[in-house]
Residue, then its C-alpha position, 0 to 999 in steps of 0.5 A: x267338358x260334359x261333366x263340367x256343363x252338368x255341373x253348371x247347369x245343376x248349380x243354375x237350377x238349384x240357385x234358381x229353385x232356391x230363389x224361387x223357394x225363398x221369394x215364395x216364402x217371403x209372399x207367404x211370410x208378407x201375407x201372413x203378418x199382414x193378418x190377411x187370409x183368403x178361402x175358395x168356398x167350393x161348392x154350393x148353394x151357389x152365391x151363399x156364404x153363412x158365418x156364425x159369431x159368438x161374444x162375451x164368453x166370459x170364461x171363469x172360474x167362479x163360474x164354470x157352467x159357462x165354459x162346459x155349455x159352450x163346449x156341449x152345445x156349440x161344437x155339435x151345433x157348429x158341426x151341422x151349420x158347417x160355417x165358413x167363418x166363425x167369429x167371437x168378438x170379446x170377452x173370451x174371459x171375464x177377469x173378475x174375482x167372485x164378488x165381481x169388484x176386483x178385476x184382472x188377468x187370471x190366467x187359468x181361465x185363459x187356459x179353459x179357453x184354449x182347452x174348450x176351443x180346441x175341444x169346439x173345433x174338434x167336435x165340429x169337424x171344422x178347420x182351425x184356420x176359420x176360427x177368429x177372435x179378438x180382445x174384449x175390455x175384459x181380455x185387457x183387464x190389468x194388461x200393461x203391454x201387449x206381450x208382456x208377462x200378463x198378456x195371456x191373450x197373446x198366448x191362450x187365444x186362437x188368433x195368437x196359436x194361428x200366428x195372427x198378432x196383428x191389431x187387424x186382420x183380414x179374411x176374404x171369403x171367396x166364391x166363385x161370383x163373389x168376394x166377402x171381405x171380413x176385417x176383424x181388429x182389436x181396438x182396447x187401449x194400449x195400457x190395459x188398466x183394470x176395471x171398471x175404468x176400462x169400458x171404451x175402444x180406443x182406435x189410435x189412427x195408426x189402427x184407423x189406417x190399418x182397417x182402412x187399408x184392409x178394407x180397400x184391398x180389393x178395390x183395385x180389383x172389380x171382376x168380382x163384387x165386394x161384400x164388406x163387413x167388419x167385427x170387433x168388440x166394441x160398438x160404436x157409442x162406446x168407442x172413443x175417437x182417435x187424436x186427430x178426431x176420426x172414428x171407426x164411423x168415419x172409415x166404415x161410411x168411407x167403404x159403404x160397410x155392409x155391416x159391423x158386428x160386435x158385442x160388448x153390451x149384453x142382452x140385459x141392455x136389450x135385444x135391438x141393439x142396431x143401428x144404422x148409420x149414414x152419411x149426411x152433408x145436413x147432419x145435426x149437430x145433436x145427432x153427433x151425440x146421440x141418436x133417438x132411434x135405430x134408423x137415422x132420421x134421412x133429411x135429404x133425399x134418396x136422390x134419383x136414378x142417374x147419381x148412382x147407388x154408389x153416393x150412398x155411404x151407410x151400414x149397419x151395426x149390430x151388437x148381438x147379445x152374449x154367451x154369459x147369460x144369454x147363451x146366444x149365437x148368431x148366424x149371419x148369411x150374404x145371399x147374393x149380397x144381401x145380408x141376414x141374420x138369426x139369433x139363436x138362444x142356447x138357454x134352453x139346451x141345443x136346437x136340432x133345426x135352426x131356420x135363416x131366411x135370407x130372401x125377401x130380406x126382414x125390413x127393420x134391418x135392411x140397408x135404408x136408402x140403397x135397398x129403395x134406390x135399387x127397387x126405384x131404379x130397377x137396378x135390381x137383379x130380378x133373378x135375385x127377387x124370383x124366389x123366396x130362399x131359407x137355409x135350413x141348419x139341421x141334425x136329422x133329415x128335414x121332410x119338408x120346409x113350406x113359407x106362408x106369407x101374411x097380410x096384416x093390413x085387415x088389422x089381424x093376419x091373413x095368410x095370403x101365400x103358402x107354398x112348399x119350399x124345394x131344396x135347391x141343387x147344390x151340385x156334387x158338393x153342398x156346404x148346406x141346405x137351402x130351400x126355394x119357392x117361386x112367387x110373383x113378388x111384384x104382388x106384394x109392392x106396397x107402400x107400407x114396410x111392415x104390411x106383409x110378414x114371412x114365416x117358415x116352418x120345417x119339418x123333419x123325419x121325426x115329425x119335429x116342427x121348428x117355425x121362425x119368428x114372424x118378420x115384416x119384409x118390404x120388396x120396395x126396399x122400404x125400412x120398419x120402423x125399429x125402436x129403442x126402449x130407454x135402456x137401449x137408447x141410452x148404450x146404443x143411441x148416446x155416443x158416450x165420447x163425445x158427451x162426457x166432458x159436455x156433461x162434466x162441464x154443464x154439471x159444474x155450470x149448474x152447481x157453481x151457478x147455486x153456491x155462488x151467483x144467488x151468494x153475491x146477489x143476496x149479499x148485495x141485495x137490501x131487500x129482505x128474503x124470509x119464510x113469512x115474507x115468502x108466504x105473504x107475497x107467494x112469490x117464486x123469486x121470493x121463494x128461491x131466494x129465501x131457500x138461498x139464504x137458508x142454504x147459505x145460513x149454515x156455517x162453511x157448509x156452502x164454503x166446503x162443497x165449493x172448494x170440494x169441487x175446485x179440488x176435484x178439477x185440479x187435484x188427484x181423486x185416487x191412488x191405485x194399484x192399476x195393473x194386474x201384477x200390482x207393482x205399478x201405481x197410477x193416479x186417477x183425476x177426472x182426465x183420466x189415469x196417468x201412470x208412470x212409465x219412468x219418462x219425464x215430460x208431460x202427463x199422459x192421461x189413459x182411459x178417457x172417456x172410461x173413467x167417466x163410470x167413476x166421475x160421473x156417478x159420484x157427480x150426480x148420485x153423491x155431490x148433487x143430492x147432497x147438495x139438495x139434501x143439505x138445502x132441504x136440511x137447512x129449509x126446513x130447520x127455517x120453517x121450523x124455526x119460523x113455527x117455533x117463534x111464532x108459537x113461543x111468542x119471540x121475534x125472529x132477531x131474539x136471541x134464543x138461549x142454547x147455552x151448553x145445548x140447554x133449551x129455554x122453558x119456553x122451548x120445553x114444554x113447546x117440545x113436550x107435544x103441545x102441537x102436531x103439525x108437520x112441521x112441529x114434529x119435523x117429519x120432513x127433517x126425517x124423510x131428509x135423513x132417510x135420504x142422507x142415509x141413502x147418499x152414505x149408503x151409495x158412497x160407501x158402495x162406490x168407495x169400497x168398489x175402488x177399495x177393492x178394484x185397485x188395492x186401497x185404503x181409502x183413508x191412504x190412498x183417497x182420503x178426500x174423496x172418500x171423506x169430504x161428502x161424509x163430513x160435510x152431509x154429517x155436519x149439516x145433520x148436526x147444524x140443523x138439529x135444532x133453530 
């Protein structure tokens, strides 16, 4: 009977450990297919979490120096700043052939990538578990399925080696006064189509919920304030909206994002590529297109002091250049909350000192009307406001670190602090070095964001001096002024989704108003519109009209270009090879590309807006000028024709013989230089064909782009498009040589 209880209680214990065992697994299983992950950060500085971001690798294999820097400079860097997170946002590959026009997966850059990666995190002595990255544009180049045969991201990237397969992932950064919550997700379309009609995020509202699922996870739990920061490829003015209509925006402002990090538009576009976004009940509906400069005009008040910082929805987003050309590197840090960043340039070699203050804050990037409302109401932690902090990355032993704050407020700056920094007591176990130094920071209140400016120098034990850039600071939590130049304005401050088919429309608008609405009106009009008639009365009207009737003069030219544009709306523009096994062929009109995926029912268009870089230029940089050079063609063959008559003593309705291109006599010794004038030696016909050559010369270019993005001919596979302008310019040459 002994035995027999032994027995039965062994059997209990063991199904009940097996349970156990199995219900565990299961969490374990749960959480990690749900892409979420949390890290105890042990030790100090205390309330201080540094993560380090890289993007736009572009790994090729035309281009090898990229791949052998990132492996010297950044594994070694990477080992001294010791990050808790490190972050690459796209574009692990490039996908392009050498002469950078065809575009698809090659996998033996992908297996580089593996290959430096895993050399990187060696080198740094980090955990393999802290590295992130996400899918770029160019990682979906000529993907058809996420999984298939080409889909090497899946296979090669460290999220895919990690088991994160998730469109979205989380991580929570954990301290022991703080959670930092970091969503990453991967919002390229679902059908990668080669370039360059893959330039857009496509969130789909299954992704939207996700990342707003991910970040209310800790939501329901307040012991421990959350910091919120999301990173993915591409930026806001370039990504699309969903079918329902909603953003990445909309779900950002939702949970008062601290940040959204992201790559995508490279340095050669600029360096201040942020911009800051709030919600607003009195939003203008221009500012749904496009925003002017990085700080959203406020047209409402901040509010007062009994409403709660929490009725503020605003963030941040902060493109950071690319590792391609610029060998850039980001270190971004949260002090207690507070967010800030430093760009380090890699072009030069490796840095043996990186210096990131983290308080008091740069003013140009703080967050615009919390950081106010904080100071104005004293809602402020004053502990957090006592000392000036900076961490300081470095290879050797630093001597000493000293901050200097300067006045510019004389017109010039005058140091009016400078002061040793000591380092701070990190505890048995430090993660990294961070120097402090107490001041009165209510000395340095004023009205102006940018009247003060913070600078640190360190100093190691072998005399090296590594000095910071000069950055404004405002204590009253007022924001500097940040502008854009007109290249940044134009891929940071237009929100390209939302203005594609406005412009599409406005362009036809404006041409159908020029080849038909002046064409009815002069065919029912009685009066007579001419060269002479304009120069006698110098009237605007009679001159627009008669630039009309001289346009419309030449034979089916007017006629072709209408029904050229008609054809655009309704027909296909090309047929392309799309993905990167070439095997499955897709027609593009200007909705988008629609590719069979042998389902019958409605067209399924893809890569809208994307496919504006192919509409839009072939618009305004080849359809408008020949229609501005075939009129000049046409004016000017009148003006001539006008000088002609009037020397040669005949009436405009004299019938001018031409039989088999013979001129008259008259016309001959008119023609043998017996005047000088312009218009007698018809230099203005030839700076016109100057510019004819021009618009060949660019529809050419964009022909053979397409020849050689999707595997064409063009005279198979878009014959139309590639011709129609051509013939059409050619025929206006030809019509207009002579009166």
């Amino acid at each position: 009977m002994g035995i027999l209880q032994v027995m039965i209680l062994f059997s209990l214990c063991f199904c009940f450990f097996f349970t156990t065992s199995s219900t565990t697994t299961s969490i374990e299983e749960e959480d990690h297919q749900s892409g979420r992950q949390v890290i105890d950060v042990k030790g100090g500085p205390e309330d201080v979490v540094w993560v380090v971001q890289l993007s736009d690798l572009h790994f090729s294999v035309h281009n090898p120096e990229r791949a052998r820097d990132f492996k010297d400079l950044v594994g070694p860097s990477l080992s001294f700043i010791n990050p808790s997170l490190v972050l690459i946002t796209g574009d692990l590959t490039d996908g392009k052939s050498k002469d950078l026009l065809t575009m698809k997966q090659d996998e033996a850059e992908w297996v580089e990538y593996e290959k430096v990666m895993q050399d990187v995190i060696e080198r740094s002595g980090l955990d393999k578990d802290i590295f992130y990255d996400v899918r770029g544009n160019h990682d979906a180049f000529g993907v058809p399925t996420i999984g298939g045969l080409f889909d090497f991201f899946s296979k090669h990237s460290i999220n895919a080696r990690l088991g994160r397969s998730g469109q979205v992932n989380s991580v929570t950064v954990q301290t022991a006064i703080r959670k930092l919550l970091f969503v990453g997700f991967d919002s390229t379309m679902s059908v990668g189509l080669r370039g360059p009609t893959n330039l857009f995020g496509h969130p789909t509202d299954k992704l939207l919920a996700k990342i707003d699922s991910e970040l209310s996870q800790w939501n329901s739990e307040p012991t421990k304030p959350v910091t919120k920061i999301s990173f993915g490829h591409f930026p806001l003015s370039f990504s699309a909206a969903s079918d329902s209509g909603k953003t990445l925006r909309d779900i950002f402002l939702k949970h008062s994002l601290s940040a959204y990090l992201c790559g995508h538009l490279h340095t050669k576009f600029g360096k201040n590529l942020k911009r800051h976004h709030y919600l607003s009940n009195n939003l203008l509906t221009s500012q749904k297109f496009f925003q002017l400069n990085a700080h959203q005009n406020l047209s409402e008040s901040r509010g007062n002091c009994s409403n709660g910082a929490s009725a503020f929805k605003e963030f941040w987003e902060w493109e950071m250049g690319d590792w391609r050309k610029s060998r850039a590197m980001r270190i971004l840090s949260i002090d207690r909350g507070f967010l800030s960043f430093v760009d380090i340039d890699f072009e030069l070699g490796g840095k043996k000192t990186i210096i990131l203050p983290t308080f008091p804050l740069d003013s140009r990037f703080m967050v615009k009307m919390s950081s106010a409302y904080q100071y104005e109401c004293k809602s402020i932690d004053h502990s957090a406001y006592s000392t000036i902090r900076t961490l300081v990355f470095s290879s050797s032993t630093i001597a000493s670190v000293v901050v200097r704050i300067y006045d510019s407020r004389p017109g010039n700056l005058n140091v009016v602090l400078e002061s040793s920094m000591n380092k701070h007591d990190g505890g048995t176990f430090s993660r990294g070095d961070l120097y402090v130094a107490p001041w009165n920071f209510e000395a340095f209140e004023d009205p102006s964001p940018d009247r003060y400016w913070l600078q640190v120098e360190a100093t190691d034990i072998a005399g090296r001096s590594t000095l910071t850039e000069l950055r404004p600071f405002s204590i009253n939590g007022l924001t500097a002024k940040l502008s854009w130049t007109w290249k940044e304005f134009v891929v940071m401050g237009c929100q390209w989704d939302a203005l594609y088919y406005p412009i599409l429309w406005s362009f036809y608008f404006c041409t159908f108003s020029i080849l038909i609405i002046p064409k009815l009106m002069l065919a029912f009009s009685k009066k007579h519109y001419g060269y002479r008639n304009f120069i006698a009365k110098k009237s605007l009207i009679n001159g627009i009209a008669w630039v009309f009737k001289e346009f419309y003069a030449v034979p089916l030219l007017w006629l072709g270009i209408a029904v050229y544009l008609f054809y655009l709306l309704l027909c296909p523009w090309v047929l392309g090879k799309v993905f990167t096994d070439g095997g499955e062929m897709g027609f593009m009109t200007f909705k988008g590309w629609v590719v069979k995926f042998n389902k019958i029912g409605k067209l399924d268009f893809i890569g809208v807006p994307d496919i504006m870089v192919v509409v839009l230029p072939h618009l305004f940089f080849v359809i408008l000028p020949t229609i501005l050079v075939t009129g000049a063609l046409a004016v000017e063959r009148g003006m001539y024709r006008q000088r002609f008559l009037s020397l040669s003593g005949k009436k405009e309705d004299d019938h001018i013989e031409e039989n088999n291109g013979s001129r008259s006599r008259i016309g001959d010794s008119y023609w043998n230089g017996k005047s000088s004038t312009c218009i007698d030696k018809r230099w203005i016909r030839n700076i016109v064909l100057v510019a004819s050559l021009a618009i060949f010369w660019k529809h050419f270019k964009s022909c053979r782009v397409l020849v050689k993005a999707y595997d064409i001919n063009p005279f198979l596979h878009f014959p139309v498009y590639s011709l129609t302008m051509p013939v059409l310019l050619t025929y206006a040459i030809y019509k207009t040589r002579r009166v």
